[in-house]
C-alpha positions in Angstrom: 59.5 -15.6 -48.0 61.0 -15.4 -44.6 59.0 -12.9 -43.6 55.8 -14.9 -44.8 57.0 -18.1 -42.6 57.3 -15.5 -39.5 53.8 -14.5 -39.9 52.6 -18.1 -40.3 54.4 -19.0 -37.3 53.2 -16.0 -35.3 49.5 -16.6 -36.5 50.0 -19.9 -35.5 50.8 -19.5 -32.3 48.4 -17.4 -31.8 45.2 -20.0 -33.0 47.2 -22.4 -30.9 47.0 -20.4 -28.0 43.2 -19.3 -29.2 42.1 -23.0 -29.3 43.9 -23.6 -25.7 42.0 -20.7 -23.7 38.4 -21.3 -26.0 38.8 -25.7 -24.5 39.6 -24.4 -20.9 36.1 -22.3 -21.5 34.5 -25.3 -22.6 35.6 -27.8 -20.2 34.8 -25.0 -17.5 31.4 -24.5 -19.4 30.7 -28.0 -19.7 32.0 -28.6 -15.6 29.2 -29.6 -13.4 27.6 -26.7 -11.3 28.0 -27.0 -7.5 26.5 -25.3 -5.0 27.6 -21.7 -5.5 30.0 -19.9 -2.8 27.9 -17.3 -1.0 28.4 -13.6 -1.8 28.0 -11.2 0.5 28.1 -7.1 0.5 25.6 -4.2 0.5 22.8 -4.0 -1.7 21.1 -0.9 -2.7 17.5 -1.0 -3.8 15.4 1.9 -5.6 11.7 2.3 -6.2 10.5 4.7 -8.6 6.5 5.2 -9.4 4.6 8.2 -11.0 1.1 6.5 -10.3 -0.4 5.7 -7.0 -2.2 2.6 -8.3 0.7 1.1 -10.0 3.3 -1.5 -8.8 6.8 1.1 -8.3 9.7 -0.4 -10.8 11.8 -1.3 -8.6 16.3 -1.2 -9.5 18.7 -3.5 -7.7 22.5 -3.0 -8.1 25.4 -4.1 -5.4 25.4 -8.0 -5.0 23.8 -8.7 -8.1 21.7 -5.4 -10.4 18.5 -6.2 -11.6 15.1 -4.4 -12.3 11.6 -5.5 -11.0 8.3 -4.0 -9.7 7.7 -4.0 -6.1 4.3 -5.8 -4.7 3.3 -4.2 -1.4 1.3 -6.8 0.4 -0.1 -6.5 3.6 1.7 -6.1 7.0 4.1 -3.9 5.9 5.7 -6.7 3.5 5.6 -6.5 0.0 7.4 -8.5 -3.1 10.4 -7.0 -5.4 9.6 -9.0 -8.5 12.4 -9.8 -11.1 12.7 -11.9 -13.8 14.9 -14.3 -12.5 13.2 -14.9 -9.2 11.4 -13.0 -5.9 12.6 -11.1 -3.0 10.2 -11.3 0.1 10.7 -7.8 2.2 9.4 -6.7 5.4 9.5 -3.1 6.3 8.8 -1.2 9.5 6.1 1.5 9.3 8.5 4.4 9.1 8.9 7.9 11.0 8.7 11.1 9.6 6.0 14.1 8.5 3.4 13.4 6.3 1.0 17.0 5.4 -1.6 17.6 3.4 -2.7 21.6 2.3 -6.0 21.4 2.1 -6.2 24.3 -0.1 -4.1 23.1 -2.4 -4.2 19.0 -1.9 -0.6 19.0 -2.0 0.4 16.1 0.0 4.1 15.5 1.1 5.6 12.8 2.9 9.1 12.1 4.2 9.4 8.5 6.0 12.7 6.5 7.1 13.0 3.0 8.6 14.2 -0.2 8.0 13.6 -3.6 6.4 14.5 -7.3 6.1 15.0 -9.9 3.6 12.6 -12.5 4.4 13.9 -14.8 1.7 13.4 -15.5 -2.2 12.8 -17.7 -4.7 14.6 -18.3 -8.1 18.1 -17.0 -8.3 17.2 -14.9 -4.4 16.8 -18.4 -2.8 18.6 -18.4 0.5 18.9 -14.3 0.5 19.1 -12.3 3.6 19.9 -9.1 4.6 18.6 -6.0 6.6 18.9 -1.7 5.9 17.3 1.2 6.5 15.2 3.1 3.8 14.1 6.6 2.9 10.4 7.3 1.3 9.9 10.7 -0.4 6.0 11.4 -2.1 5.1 14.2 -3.6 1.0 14.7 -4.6 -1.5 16.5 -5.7 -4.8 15.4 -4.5 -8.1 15.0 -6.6 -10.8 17.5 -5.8 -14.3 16.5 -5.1 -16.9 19.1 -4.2 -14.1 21.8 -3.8 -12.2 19.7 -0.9 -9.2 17.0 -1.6 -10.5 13.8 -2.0 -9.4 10.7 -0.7 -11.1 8.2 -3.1 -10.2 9.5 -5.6 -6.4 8.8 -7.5 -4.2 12.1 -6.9 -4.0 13.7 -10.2 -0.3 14.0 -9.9 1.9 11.5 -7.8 5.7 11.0 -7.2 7.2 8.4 -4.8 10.9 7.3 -4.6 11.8 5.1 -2.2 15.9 4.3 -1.5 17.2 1.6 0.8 20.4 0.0 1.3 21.7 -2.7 3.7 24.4 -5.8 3.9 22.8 -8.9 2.0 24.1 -12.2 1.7 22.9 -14.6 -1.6 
């Protein structure tokens, strides 16, 4: 029997403590939200696409990871697009070597440049930031007439774009 009064005791104090920590999670719960501290750090940012008419999914992770598409607008800025809200980013033309074989309509191109947070909407309200970014495409071409075409869709298309640069939200 006083074996059974220890475990009561020690189960007790363990719902006691139980009911303690789950009303400090509801009071903090229930606690009106304030503005939020801002966070800052780096933010990493990768595009993936295997069409060249498609919006590139785009993946977020540092300061806060999410996953979106990426709207290229004009003027070199374009839209990441996530659930929770919008990231406006301008980007500088980029440097690098872009060739086409004409033989083969293999096209390759190997950009790098930077880019700035212009702001966002939703949970990106207030963001900004700055990086630098690498693009990498890999193509083949659509033929027309026995030469590469440039109407026409590639038939095969990779682009991966990878940036990274302090943000604060």
């Amino acid at each position: 029997m006083r074996k059974n009064r220890r475990l009561f005791a020690g189960a007790g104090a363990v719902v006691t403590a139980a009911a303690i920590a789950l009303s400090g999670v509801m009071a903090a719960s229930a606690a009106p939200a304030g503005p939020r501290a801002a966070v800052s750090g780096t933010e990493h940012f990768q595009a993936m696409s295997t069409s060249a008419t498609a919006a590139p999914k785009v993946i977020a992770s540092g300061v806060f990871t999410q996953a979106g598409v990426d709207h290229e607008g004009s003027h070199n800025t374009g839209t990441f697009v996530f659930p929770n809200g919008t990231i406006t980013v301008k980007h500088s033309p980029g440097t690098g070597t872009q060739t086409v074989n004409p033989k083969t309509c293999l096209l390759q191109v190997n950009l790098h440049g930077t880019y700035k947070l212009l702001g966002g909407t939703g949970a990106y309200k207030g963001i900004t930031g700055s990086g630098t970014y690498k693009l990498s495409i890999l193509g083949i071409g659509a033929k027309s007439g026995g030469k590469c075409s440039r109407t026409k869709p590639p038939v095969a298309f990779q682009q991966l774009i990878q940036a990274s640069g302090p943000v604060t939200l």
